[in-house]
VMD Tcl script that draws the C-alpha trace (Angstrom):
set ca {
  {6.76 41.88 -100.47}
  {10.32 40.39 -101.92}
  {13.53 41.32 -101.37}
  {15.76 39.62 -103.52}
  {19.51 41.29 -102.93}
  {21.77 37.82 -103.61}
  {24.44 37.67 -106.10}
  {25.15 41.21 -105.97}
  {28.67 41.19 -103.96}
  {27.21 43.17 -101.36}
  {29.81 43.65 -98.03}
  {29.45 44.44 -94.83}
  {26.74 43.85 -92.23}
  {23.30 43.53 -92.66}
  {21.63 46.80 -91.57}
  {19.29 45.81 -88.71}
  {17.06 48.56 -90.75}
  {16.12 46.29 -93.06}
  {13.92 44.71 -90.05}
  {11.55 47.98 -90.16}
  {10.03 46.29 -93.30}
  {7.43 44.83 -91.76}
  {5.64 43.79 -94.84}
  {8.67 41.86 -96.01}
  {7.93 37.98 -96.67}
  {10.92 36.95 -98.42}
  {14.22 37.99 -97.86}
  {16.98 36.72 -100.08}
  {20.67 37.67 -99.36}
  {22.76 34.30 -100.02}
  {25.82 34.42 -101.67}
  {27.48 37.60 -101.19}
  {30.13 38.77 -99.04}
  {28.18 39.73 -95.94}
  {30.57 39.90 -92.50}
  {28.91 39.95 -88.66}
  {26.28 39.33 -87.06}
  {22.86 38.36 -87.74}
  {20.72 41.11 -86.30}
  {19.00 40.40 -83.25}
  {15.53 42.61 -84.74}
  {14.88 40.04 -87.62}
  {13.53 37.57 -85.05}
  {10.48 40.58 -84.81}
  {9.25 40.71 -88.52}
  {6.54 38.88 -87.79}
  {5.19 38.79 -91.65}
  {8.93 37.38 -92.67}
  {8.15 33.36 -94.25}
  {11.78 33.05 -95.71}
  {14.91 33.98 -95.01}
  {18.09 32.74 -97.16}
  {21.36 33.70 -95.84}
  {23.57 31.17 -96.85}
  {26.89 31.18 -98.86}
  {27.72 34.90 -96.66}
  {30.01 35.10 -93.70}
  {27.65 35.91 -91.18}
  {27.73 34.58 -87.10}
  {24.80 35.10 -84.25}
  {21.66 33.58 -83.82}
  {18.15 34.63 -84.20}
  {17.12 34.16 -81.23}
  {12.85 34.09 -82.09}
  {11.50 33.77 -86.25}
  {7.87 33.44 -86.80}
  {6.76 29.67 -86.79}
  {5.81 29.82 -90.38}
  {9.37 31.14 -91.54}
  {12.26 29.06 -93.36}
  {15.47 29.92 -92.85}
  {17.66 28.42 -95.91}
}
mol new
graphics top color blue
foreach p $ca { graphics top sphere $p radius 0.5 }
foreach p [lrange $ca 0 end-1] q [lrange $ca 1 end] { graphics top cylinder $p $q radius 0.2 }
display resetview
């Protein structure tokens, strides 16, 4: 499953919800205004193979992705 969100001038934080999408392979945010931290719970979507984030204003560290994901 894709979520493709970037470009959309979304604000704010990233809901750590969006981690209960376990089925989730790609998740696309880049370029938007997103403030804070990275969640913490995206290091447990185990399914997750790419993860853009880029071009947002975002701080933190995942601290454990799946082996098999890019972050970009």
């Amino acid at each position: 499953m894709n979520l493709n969100m970037s470009w959309n001038k979304l604000s704010g934080s990233i809901p750590p919800s969006l981690s209960r999408l376990q089925k989730l392979t790609n998740l696309h945010l880049h370029v938007n205004n997103l403030t804070g931290q990275i969640p913490d719970s995206f290091g447990a979507m185990d399914s997750l193979l790419e993860l853009q984030l880029g071009k947002n204003r975002l701080g933190g560290v995942i601290r454990s992705l799946p082996l098999s994901c890019r972050l970009l």
